[in-house]
LOVEXPA-129024 format. One line per 3 residues: number of its first residue (from 1); their letters; for each residue z, x, y of C-alpha. Coordinates in steps of 0.5 Angstrom, whole numbers. Layout:
N
NUM	A	Z:X:Y | ...
REM end
This chain:
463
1	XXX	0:0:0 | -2:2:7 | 4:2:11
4	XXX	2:-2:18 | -1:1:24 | 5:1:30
7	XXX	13:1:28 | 14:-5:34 | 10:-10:29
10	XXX	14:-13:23 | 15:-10:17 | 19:-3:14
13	XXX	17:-1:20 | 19:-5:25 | 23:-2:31
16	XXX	21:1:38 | 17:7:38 | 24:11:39
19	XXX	28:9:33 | 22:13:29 | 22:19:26
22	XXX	16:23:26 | 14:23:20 | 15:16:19
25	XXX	11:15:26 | 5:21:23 | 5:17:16
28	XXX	6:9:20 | 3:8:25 | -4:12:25
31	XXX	-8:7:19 | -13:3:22 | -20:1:21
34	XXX	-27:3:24 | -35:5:23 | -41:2:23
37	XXX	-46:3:17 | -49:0:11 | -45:3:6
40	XXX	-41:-4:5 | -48:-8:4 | -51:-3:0
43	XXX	-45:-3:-5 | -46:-11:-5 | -52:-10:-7
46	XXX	-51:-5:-12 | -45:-10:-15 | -51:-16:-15
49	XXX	-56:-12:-18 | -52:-11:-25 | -49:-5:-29
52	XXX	-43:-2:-28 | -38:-7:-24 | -35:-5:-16
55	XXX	-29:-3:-19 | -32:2:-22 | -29:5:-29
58	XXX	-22:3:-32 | -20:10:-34 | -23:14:-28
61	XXX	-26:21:-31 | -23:28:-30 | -24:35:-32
64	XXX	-23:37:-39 | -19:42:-37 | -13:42:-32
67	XXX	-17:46:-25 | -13:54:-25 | -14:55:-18
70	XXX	-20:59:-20 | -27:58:-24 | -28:64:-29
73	XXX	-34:60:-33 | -42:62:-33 | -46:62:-28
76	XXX	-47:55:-25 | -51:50:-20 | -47:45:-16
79	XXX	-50:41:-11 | -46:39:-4 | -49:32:1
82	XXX	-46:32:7 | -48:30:13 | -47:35:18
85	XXX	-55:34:21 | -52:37:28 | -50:41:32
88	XXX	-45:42:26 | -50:44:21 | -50:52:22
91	XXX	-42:52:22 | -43:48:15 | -49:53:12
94	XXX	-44:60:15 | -38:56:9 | -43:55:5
97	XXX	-46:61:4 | -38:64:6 | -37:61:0
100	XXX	-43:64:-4 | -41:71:-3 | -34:70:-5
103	XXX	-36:66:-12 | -43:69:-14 | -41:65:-20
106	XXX	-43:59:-17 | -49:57:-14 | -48:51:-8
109	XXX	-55:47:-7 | -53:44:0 | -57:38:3
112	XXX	-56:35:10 | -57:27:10 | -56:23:17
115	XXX	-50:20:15 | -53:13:13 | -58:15:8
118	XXX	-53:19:5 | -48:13:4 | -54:9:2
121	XXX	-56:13:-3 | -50:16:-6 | -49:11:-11
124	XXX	-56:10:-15 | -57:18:-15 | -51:20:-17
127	XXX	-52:14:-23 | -58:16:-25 | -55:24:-25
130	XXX	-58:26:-20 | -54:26:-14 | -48:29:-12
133	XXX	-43:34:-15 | -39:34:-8 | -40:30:-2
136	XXX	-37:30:5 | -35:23:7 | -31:20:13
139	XXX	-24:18:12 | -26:10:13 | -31:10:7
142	XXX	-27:14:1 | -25:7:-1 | -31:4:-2
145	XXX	-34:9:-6 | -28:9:-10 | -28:2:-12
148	XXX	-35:3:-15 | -34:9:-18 | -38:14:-15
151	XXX	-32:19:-13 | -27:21:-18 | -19:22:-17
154	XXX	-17:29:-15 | -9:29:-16 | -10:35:-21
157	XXX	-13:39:-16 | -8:38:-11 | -3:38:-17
160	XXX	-6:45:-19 | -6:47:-12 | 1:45:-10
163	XXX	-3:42:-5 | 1:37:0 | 2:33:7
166	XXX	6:39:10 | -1:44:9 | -5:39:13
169	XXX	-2:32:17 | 2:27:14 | -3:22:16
172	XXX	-10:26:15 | -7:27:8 | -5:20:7
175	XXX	-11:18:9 | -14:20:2 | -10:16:-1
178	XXX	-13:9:-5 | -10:5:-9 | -4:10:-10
181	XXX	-11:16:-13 | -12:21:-9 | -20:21:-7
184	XXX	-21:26:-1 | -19:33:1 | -20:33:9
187	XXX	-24:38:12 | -22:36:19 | -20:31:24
190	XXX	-24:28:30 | -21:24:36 | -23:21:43
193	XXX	-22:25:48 | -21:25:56 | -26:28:59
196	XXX	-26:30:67 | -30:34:72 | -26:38:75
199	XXX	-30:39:82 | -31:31:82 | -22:31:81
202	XXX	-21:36:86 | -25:34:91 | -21:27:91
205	XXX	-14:31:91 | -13:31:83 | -12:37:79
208	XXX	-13:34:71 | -14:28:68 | -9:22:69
211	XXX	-5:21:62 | -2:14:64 | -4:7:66
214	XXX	-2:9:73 | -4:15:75 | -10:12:71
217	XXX	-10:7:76 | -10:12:82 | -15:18:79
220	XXX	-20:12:80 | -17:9:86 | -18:17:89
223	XXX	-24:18:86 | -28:11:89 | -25:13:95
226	XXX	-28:21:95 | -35:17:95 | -36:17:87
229	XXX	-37:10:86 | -37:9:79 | -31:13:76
232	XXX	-31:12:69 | -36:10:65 | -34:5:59
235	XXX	-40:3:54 | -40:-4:51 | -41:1:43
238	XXX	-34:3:45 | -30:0:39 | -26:6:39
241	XXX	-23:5:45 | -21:-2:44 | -18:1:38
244	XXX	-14:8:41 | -12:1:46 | -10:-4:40
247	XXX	-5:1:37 | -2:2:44 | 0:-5:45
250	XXX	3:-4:38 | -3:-8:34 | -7:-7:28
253	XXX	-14:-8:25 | -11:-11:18 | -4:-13:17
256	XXX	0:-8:12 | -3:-10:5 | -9:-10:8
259	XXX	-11:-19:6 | -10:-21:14 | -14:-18:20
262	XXX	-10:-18:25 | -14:-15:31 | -14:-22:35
265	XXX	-7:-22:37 | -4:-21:43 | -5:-13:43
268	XXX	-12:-14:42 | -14:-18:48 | -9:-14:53
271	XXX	-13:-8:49 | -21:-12:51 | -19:-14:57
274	XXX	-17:-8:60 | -23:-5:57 | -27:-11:61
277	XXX	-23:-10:67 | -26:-4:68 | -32:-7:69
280	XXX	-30:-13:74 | -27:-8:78 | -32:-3:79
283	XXX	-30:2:75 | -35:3:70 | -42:0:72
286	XXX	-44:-7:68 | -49:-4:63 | -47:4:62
289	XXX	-50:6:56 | -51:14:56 | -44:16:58
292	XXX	-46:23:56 | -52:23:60 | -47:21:66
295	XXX	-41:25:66 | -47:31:65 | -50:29:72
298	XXX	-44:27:76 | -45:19:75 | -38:19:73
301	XXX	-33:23:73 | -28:22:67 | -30:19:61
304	XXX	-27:18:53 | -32:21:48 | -31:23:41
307	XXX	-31:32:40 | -39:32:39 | -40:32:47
310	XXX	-36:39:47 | -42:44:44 | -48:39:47
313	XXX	-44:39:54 | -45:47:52 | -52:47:49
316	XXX	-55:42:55 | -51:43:61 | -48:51:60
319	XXX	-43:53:66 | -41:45:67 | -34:46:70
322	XXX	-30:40:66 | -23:39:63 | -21:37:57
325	XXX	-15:33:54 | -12:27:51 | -13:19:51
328	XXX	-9:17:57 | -3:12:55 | -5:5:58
331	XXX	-1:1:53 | 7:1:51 | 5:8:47
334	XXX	1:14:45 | -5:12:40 | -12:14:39
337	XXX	-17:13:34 | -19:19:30 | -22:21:23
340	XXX	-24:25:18 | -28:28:14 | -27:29:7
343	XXX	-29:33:0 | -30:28:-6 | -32:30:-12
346	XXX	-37:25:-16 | -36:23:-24 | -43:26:-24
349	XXX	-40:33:-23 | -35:31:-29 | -41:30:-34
352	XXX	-40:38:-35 | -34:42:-36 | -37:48:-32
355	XXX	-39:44:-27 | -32:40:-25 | -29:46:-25
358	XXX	-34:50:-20 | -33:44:-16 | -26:44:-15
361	XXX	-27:51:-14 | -32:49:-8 | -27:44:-5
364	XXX	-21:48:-6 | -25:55:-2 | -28:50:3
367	XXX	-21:47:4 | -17:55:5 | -22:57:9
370	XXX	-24:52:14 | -22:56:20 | -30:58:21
373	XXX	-31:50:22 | -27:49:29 | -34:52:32
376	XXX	-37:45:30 | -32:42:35 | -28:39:31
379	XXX	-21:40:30 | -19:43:22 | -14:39:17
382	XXX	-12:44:15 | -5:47:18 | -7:54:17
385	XXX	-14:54:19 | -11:51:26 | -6:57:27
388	XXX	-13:61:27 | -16:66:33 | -22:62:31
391	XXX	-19:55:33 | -14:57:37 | -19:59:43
394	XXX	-23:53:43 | -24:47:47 | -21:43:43
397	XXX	-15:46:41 | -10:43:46 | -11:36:42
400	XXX	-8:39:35 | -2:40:38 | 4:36:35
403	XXX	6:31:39 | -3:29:40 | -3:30:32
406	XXX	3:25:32 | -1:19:36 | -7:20:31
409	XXX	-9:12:29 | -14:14:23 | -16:8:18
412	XXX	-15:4:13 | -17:4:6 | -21:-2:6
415	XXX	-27:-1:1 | -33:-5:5 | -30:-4:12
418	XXX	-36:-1:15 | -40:-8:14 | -34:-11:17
421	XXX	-33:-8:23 | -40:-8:25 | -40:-16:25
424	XXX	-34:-17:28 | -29:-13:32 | -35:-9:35
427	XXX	-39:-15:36 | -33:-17:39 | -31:-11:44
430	XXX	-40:-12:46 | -40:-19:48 | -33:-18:52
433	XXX	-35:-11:56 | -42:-14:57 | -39:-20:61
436	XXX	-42:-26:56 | -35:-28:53 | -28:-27:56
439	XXX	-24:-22:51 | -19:-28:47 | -24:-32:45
442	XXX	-29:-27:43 | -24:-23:39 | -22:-30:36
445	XXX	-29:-32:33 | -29:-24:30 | -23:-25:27
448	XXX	-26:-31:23 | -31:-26:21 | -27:-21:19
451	XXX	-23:-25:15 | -29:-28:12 | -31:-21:9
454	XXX	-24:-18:8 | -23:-25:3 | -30:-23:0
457	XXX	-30:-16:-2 | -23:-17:-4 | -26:-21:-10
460	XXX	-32:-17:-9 | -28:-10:-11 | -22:-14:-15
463	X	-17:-11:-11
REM end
């Protein structure tokens, strides 16, 4: 059982954000759901169509062998999908090849997919044996590829390893948990963060970025007044605002077993609504789109977006003078969305001895010396690799410090989630943001969506 997004909400965690001890608040609060894909519409489809049921086989496959911590066998090929098609993708090939001459025992054949082909063919491929050995996949899909069998356990590998949350962060770990199975090992964590000009602050009198709703408040009042007239941009595909703004205000996607959606209660219209407002104040332009594009020209001064924007900001705009640190507090507490990339181990790598083993060996190697991969802009899960020179001289490295780890809201392990998400409270932040329904009653026709789907794939994945 997943435990409920923020402690003020009923449940074994109920309390003020004060009351919580940090390990309960970094395992308790920081689950949530988010994404939009077709993993879930292609894994209904493959439910429908015959074979194996979504529940995926009784007794999930493990290697023969308990994994030691190290490969010994014959030469072998393995093969790695991921998605890492960006900026990102250089740092994932140095790993690999890292990895190659450090265990020339095992071959790596590595392809790089854009992450919705990945997910939408990953199922039929590694059933035909033709897919994967090992995959990269976000925290918020493990679940689905869990419950159709895809993946497979890795209990013993972190068991061999000795592997447990203090190596990483209570909540990533927890987060590749399902059904009480362990699917996922985290390569890294990713986040929204606050993103400001620095000339634009200074010149209306500011030094950082503000961290609360009101110094929020008077950084956009200051800066309208130095003649920038929208000074935050906020884009109606900014679901992960709403998100970081529902665990605020001490909301949840889904209730704590994960049957009810609840992200239309009193802290998700606070959380749309002041996304809204945004816009009927002046803030924000009524139609942003590419925020990106606008923070880079000088159309905004602030804007929250997710860590890829540090190495474009590099690529395509070298020498900006900007600043960089976390989501602001608008609600009662800290809270920003984040995930997760994972190594999944397939049932396709288990079909031979060798080849389960060098995989394990793969992801363990890969988990160890994920230091190299601070470069993609992400920051790494693993908490000696964020010790490391290579991560510490980042621009990111401000965001992993304990009390901004601590306010992580990652995502809830409901198989099926991202077709959820897409057709409900993301339409929902869409329709509000654009001013064509008020915040309540959009979020009240999405939760019925929501709801609807949950019921469904619930029996659809016999959970």
């Amino acid at each position: 059982m997943t435990p409920s997004l923020h402690p003020a909400r009923s449940g074994p965690d109920s309390g003020g954000p004060a009351a919580q001890s940090t390990a309960r608040r970094a395992v308790g609060r920081r689950h949530l759901l988010a994404g939009a894909g077709i993993a879930g519409t292609a894994l209904t489809a493959a439910a429908c169509s015959g074979g194996q049921s979504v529940g995926g086989p009784e007794a999930p496959p493990s290697a023969a062998e308990p994994f030691s911590g190290t490969y010994d066998g014959p030469d072998v090929t393995i093969t790695f999908w991921n998605g890492f098609t960006g900026g990102d993708g250089p740092y994932m090939k140095q790993l690999v090849a890292d990895f190659t001459a450090a265990n020339p025992a095992i071959t790596v054949e590595q392809s790089s997919l854009e992450w919705p082909d990945l997910y939408s063919k990953v199922v039929t491929a590694t059933d035909a044996g033709s897919g994967p050995d090992v995959a990269a996949m976000h925290l918020d899909q493990l679940a689905s590829f869990a419950a159709r069998g895809t993946i497979v356990p890795l209990d013993d590998l972190t068991e061999s390893l000795g592997l447990t949350a203090s190596d990483f962060t209570p909540a990533v770990w927890q987060g590749g948990v399902f059904q009480d199975r362990r699917y996922g090992i985290p390569l890294d964590m990713f986040t929204v963060a606050q993103y400001w000009s620095t000339p634009m602050l200074a010149a209306a009198g500011l030094e950082s970025g503000p961290a609360t709703a009101e110094e929020f408040a008077a950084a956009t009042t200051a800066l309208q007044g130095s003649g920038v007239a929208t000074p935050l941009w906020i884009s109606p595909d900014n679901w992960q605002i709403f998100v970081s703004l529902l665990g605020q205000f001490g909301g949840s996607l889904y209730s704590e077993d994960l049957t009810t959606a609840t992200f239309g209660d009193e802290a998700g219209v606070a959380a749309l609504t002041w996304m809204r407002d945004l816009v009927v104040r002046g803030v924000s332009p009524s139609d942003a789109t590419d925020l990106a594009t606008a923070f880079k020209n000088g159309s905004s001064a602030i804007i929250h977006e997710l860590l890829w924007l540090i190495n474009d900001i590099e690529d395509t705009a070298d020498g900006m003078e900007y600043g960089i640190g976390p989501f602001p507090m608008i609600g009662d507490a800290p809270g920003v969305f984040a995930n997760s990339h994972h190594f999944a181990l397939t049932k396709q790598a288990d079909a031979d001895e060798d080849r389960g083993q060098a995989a394990r060996m793969f992801i363990s190697w890969m988990s160890e010396n994920s230091a190299t991969w601070a470069g993609s802009g992400n920051i790494p899960a693993r908490a000696s690799a964020r010790q490391d020179e290579a991560f510490t001289q980042r621009r990111q490295a401000p965001l992993a410090s304990e009390d901004v780890l601590d306010s992580f809201l990652f995502l809830q392990q409901v198989p099926g989630s991202r077709e959820i998400a897409a057709d409900s409270y993301q339409r929902a932040v869409s329709r509000a943001v654009l001013g064509e329904e008020e915040p309540e009653a959009a979020l009240a026709a999405a939760v019925t969506t929501a709801q609807e789907m949950l019921d469904r794939n619930r029996e659809l994945y016999g959970i």
